[in-house]
C-alpha positions in Angstrom: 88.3 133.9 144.1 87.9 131.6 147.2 90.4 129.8 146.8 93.6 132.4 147.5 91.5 132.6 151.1 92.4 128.8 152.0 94.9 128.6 155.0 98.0 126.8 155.9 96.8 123.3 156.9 100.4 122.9 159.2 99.8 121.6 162.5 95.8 120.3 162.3 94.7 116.2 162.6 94.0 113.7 160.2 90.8 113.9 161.3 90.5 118.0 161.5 92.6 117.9 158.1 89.6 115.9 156.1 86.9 117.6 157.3 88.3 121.4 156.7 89.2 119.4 152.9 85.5 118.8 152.9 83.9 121.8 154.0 86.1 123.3 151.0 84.9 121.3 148.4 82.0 119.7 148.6 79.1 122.0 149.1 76.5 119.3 149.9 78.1 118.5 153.4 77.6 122.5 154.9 74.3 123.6 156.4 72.2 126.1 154.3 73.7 129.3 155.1 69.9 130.7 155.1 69.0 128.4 157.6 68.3 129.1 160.8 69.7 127.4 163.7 68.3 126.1 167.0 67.9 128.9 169.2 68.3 131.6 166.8 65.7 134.5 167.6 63.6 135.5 164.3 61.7 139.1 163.9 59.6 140.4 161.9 61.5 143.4 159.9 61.4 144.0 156.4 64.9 146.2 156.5 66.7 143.1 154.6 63.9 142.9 152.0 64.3 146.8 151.3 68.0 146.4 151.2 68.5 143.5 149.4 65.9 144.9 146.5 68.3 147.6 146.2 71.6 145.8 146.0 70.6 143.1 143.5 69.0 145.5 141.8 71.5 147.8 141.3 73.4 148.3 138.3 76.6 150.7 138.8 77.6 150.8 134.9 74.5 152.6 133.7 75.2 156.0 135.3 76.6 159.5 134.0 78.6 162.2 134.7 75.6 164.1 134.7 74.3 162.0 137.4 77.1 162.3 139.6 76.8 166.4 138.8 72.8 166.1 139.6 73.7 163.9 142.7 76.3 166.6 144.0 74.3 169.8 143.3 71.1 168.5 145.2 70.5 170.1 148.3 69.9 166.4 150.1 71.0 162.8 148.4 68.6 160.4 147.8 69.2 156.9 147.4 69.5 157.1 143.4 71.7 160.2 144.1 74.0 157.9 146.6 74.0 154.9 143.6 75.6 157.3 141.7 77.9 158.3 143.8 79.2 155.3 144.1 79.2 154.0 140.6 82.5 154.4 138.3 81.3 157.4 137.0 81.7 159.5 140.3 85.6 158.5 140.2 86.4 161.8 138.2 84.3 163.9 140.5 86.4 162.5 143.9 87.4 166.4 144.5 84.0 167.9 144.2 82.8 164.6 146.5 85.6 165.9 149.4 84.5 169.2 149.0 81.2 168.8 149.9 81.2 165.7 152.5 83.8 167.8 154.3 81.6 170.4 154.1 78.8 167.8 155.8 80.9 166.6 158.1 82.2 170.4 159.6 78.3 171.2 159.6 77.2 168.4 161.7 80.6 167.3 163.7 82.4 170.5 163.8 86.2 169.8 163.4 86.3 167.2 166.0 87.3 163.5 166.0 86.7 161.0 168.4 89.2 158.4 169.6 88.7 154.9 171.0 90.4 151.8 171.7 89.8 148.0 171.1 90.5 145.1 173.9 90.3 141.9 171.9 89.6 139.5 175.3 89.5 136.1 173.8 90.8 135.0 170.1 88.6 131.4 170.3 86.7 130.8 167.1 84.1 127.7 166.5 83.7 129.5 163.1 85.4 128.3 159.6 85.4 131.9 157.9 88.3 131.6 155.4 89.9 135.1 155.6 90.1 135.6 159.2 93.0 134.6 161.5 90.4 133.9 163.9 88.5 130.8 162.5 89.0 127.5 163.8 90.9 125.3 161.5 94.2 128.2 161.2 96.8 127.0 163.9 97.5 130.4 166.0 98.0 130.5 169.5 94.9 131.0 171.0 94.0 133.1 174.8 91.2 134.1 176.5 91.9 136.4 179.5 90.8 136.1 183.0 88.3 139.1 184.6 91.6 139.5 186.2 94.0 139.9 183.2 90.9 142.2 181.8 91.1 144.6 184.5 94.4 144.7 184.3 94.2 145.6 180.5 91.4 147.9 181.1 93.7 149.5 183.6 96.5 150.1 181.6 94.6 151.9 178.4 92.2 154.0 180.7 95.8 155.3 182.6 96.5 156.3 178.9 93.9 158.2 178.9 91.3 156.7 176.9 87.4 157.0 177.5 85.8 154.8 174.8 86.4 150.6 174.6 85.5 148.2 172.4 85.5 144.9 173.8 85.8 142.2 171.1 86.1 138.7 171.3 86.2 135.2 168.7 82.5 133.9 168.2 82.7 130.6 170.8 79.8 130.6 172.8 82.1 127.9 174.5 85.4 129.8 175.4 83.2 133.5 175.6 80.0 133.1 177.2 77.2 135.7 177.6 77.8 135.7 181.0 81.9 136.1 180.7 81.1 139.2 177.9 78.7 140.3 180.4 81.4 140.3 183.5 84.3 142.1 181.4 81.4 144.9 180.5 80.7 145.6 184.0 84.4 145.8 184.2 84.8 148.5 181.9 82.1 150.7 182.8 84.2 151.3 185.8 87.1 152.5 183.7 85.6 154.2 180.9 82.1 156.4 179.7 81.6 154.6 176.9 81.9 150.5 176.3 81.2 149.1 172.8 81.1 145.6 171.9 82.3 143.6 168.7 81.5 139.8 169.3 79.1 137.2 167.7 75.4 138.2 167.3 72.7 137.5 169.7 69.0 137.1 170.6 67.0 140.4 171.8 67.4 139.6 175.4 70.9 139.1 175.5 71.4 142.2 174.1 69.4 143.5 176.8 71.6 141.8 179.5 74.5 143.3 177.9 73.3 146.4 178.1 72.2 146.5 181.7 75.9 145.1 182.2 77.1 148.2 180.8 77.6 148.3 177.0 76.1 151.3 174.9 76.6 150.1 171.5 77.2 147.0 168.8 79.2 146.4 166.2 78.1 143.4 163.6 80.0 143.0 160.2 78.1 141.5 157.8 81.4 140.9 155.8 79.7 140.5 152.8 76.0 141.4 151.2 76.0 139.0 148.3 74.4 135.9 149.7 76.2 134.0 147.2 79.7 135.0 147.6 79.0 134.7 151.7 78.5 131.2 152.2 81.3 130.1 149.9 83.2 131.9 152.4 81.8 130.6 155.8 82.1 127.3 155.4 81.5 126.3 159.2 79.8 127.6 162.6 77.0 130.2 163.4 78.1 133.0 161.5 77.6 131.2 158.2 73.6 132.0 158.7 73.7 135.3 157.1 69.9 136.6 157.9 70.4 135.9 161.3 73.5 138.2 160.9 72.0 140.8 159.1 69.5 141.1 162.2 72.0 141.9 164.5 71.8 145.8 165.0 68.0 145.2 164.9 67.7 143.0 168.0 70.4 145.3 169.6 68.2 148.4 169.6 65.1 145.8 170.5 67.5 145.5 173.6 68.3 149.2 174.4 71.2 149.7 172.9 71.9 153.0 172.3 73.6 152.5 169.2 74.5 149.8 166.5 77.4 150.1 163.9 77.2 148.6 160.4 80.4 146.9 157.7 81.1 145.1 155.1 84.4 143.9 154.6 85.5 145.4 151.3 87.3 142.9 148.9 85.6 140.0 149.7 82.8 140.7 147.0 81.8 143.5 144.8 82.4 146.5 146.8 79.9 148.7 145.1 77.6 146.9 146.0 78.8 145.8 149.8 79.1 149.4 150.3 75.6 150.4 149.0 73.9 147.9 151.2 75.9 149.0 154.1 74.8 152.2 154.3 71.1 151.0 153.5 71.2 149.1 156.1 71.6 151.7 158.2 69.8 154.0 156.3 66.4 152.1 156.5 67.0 151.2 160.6 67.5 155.0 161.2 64.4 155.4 159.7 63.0 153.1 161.7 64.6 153.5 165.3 65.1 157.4 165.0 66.4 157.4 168.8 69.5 155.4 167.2 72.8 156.5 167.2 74.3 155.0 163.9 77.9 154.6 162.5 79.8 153.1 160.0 82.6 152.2 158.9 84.8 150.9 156.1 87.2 148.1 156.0 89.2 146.7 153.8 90.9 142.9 153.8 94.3 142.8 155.8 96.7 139.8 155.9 96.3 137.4 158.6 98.9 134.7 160.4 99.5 131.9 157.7 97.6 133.6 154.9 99.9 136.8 153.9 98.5 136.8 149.9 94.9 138.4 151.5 94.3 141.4 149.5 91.2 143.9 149.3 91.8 143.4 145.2 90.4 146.3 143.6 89.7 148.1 146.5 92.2 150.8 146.8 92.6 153.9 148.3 91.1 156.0 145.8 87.7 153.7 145.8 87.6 153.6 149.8 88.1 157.4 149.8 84.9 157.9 146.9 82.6 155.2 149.7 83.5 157.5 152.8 82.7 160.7 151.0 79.7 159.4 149.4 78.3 157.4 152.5 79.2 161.0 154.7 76.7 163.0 151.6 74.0 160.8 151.7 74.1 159.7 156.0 75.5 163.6 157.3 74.6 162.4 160.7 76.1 159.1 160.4 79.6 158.8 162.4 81.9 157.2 160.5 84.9 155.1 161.8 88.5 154.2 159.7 90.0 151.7 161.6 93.8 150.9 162.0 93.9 148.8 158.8 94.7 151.6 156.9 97.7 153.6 156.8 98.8 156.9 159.1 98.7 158.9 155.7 95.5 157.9 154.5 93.4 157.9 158.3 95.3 162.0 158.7 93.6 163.2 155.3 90.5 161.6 155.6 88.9 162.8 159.3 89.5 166.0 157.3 86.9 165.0 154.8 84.5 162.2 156.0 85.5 159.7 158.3 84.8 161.3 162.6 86.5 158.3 164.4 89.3 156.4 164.8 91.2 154.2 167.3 94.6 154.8 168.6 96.9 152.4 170.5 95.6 149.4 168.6 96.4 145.7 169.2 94.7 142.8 167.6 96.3 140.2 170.0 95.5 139.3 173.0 96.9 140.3 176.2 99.7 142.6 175.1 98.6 146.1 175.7 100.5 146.7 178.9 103.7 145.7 176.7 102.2 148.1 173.8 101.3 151.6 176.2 104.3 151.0 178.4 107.2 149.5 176.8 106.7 146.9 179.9 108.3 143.3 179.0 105.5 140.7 179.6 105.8 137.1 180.5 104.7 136.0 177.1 101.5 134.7 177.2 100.0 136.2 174.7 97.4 135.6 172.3 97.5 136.0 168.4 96.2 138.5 166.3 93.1 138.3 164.0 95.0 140.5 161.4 97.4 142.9 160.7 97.3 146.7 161.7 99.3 149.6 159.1 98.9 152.3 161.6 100.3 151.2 165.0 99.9 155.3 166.5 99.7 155.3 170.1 97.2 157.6 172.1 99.3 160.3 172.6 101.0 159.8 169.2 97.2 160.0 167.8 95.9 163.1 169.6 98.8 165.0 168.7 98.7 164.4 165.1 94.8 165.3 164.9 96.0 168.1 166.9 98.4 169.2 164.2 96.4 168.7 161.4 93.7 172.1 163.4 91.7 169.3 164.7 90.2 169.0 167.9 90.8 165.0 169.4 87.9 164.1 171.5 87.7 160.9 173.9 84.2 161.3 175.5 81.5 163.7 175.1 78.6 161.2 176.7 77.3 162.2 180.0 75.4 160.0 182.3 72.6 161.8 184.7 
């Protein structure tokens, strides 16, 4: 399956040539990708031991219609209730499953949706992940923006209108330091109430840094839940140490974050499975940190910049819509995100059934937003995008549409006192 990942080789050295030819196939010269590295912060949780015991354990082709019906007519979902939901024997029941996560959804969010935006700041990458635009060895053109060409940016989408951010970067310690997140997060909390962040995980105290900078809450994919499948993936770099990954959210609520956001990347493995331990992981933190404010949400593969054959494979739109109504039946608090990978169509019917966010006036790039809200020509320096977007729907584009379809667009509803 690996192998229809493996990107154009145009461009790179001799020497960067042989070594991306034997991170690819010979396993014996890559780090154990359950090793940790210097510097790396451990804790003591046992959140990936629950999860993990329930993903490997759990065997999709053994439930029943009457399981799914059980599931759907219990008053709460358990997590044998939520395996069903998920399994291939739910598919028929994808009706019933609307019905009643919209009627979760309308009891616990009303009929609102919240809008955001993401700034991608820098697109560096010391990581070899084989299905990202991002990683090192694909030859984009790469960009990291001054504080300067940040403000601007910030400037431009907060004139929109916008309240929410989500600042994203490439994982280079080297081109994005703490210290240069830290700077752009101070940065948007004087342009908008509420600043996310999207960039490589860190220790417990440089969460809490980035929180007294000004961010509220993390993102961290895990990509992928199968340990196996993940490191034939992440061949090079920091993210290829998946407990430290898993961790993430943990050590960001050890810091004060006030809330943490949990993915997989559907079509990289078996997205049963992905999307069960997603919403475990969450599941089992919320338990733990009750204060938590936790989301998900629920991507799928998109192409990337030499590399247009990338493909979620099975994972269509029928299967992502059965994942966001069971995830919304068994987490009814959760807040649930579809990003701007799928398709107007798809994102319009389902915040009437599951999903509460989405973004709006989406780039991937770097540097182009100005040319994006306003029409404005640039001067070209630009960076390139980690993949591609289907629904390209400005703010105001957004809002009315939500608006249209009787509900009510929201772009902050988080005071500070």
């Amino acid at each position: 399956m690996e192998n229809r990942f493996f990107i154009d080789s145009q461009g790179l050295s001799p020497e960067a040539l042989e070594k991306k030819h034997r991170l690819e196939t010979d396993p014996s010269s890559r780090r154990s990708h359950m090793e940790y590295l210097p510097g790396m912060e451990r804790i003591a949780s046992d959140v990936m031991d629950q999860v993990m015991s329930h993903m490997n354990s759990y065997d999709y082709g053994k439930y029943t219609a009457e399981d799914v019906r059980r599931a759907l007519n219990s008053e709460s979902c358990s997590i044998e209730n939520f395996k069903a939901l998920l399994s291939p024997a739910a598919e028929p029941f994808l009706e019933e499953m609307a019905q009643r996560a919209s009627l979760e959804t309308s009891r616990h969010f009303g009929n609102t949706v919240y809008m955001f935006t993401p700034l991608y700041i820098a697109n560096y990458c010391e990581n070899y992940c084989v299905y990202c635009g991002f990683n090192c060895y694909n030859q984009i053109k790469r960009m990291k923006l001054t504080m300067e060409q940040i403000e601007h940016e910030m400037k431009v989408i907060a004139d929109s209108g916008m309240e929410e951010i989500l600042i994203l970067t490439g994982e280079s310690r080297g081109q994005s330091s703490l210290q240069y997140i830290g700077e752009a997060c101070g940065l948007a909390r004087k342009h908008f109430r509420m600043v996310g962040l999207e960039i490589y995980p860190v220790n417990t105290d440089e969460y809490r840094y980035l929180h007294q900078q000004g961010a509220d809450y993390v993102t961290v994919f895990q990509e992928t839940y199968d340990t196996e499948k993940y490191e034939t993936l992440h061949l090079f770099g920091h993210k290829r140490v998946w407990p430290y990954r898993f961790e993430a959210q943990e050590r960001a609520l050890m810091g004060g974050m006030r809330g943490v956001a949990f993915s997989a990347l559907l079509g990289l493995s078996d997205f049963r499975k992905d999307a069960l331990a997603t919403a475990l992981h969450a599941y089992f933190l919320q338990r733990k940190y009750p204060h938590a404010e936790i989301s998900l949400s629920c991507p799928r593969l998109r192409p990337i910049i030499n590399n247009d054959k990338i493909n979620p494979l099975d994972v269509h739109e029928k299967q992502l819509c059965q994942i966001l109504c069971a995830y919304r039946i068994f987490l009814p608090f959760a807040g649930i995100t579809v990003s701007s990978r799928e398709s107007a169509r798809f994102r319009d019917g389902i915040v009437k059934i599951s999903a509460t966010k989405v973004s709006a006036g989406v780039s991937t790039g770097i540097g182009d937003h100005e040319s994006k809200y306003s029409g404005k020509e640039t001067d070209g320096q630009q960076g390139d995008e980690q993949f591609e977007i289907d629904d390209d729907r400005s703010l105001d584009r957004m809002y009315r549409d939500i608006s249209e379809e009787g509900l009510q667009p929201v772009l902050n509803d988080y005071l500070y006192v």
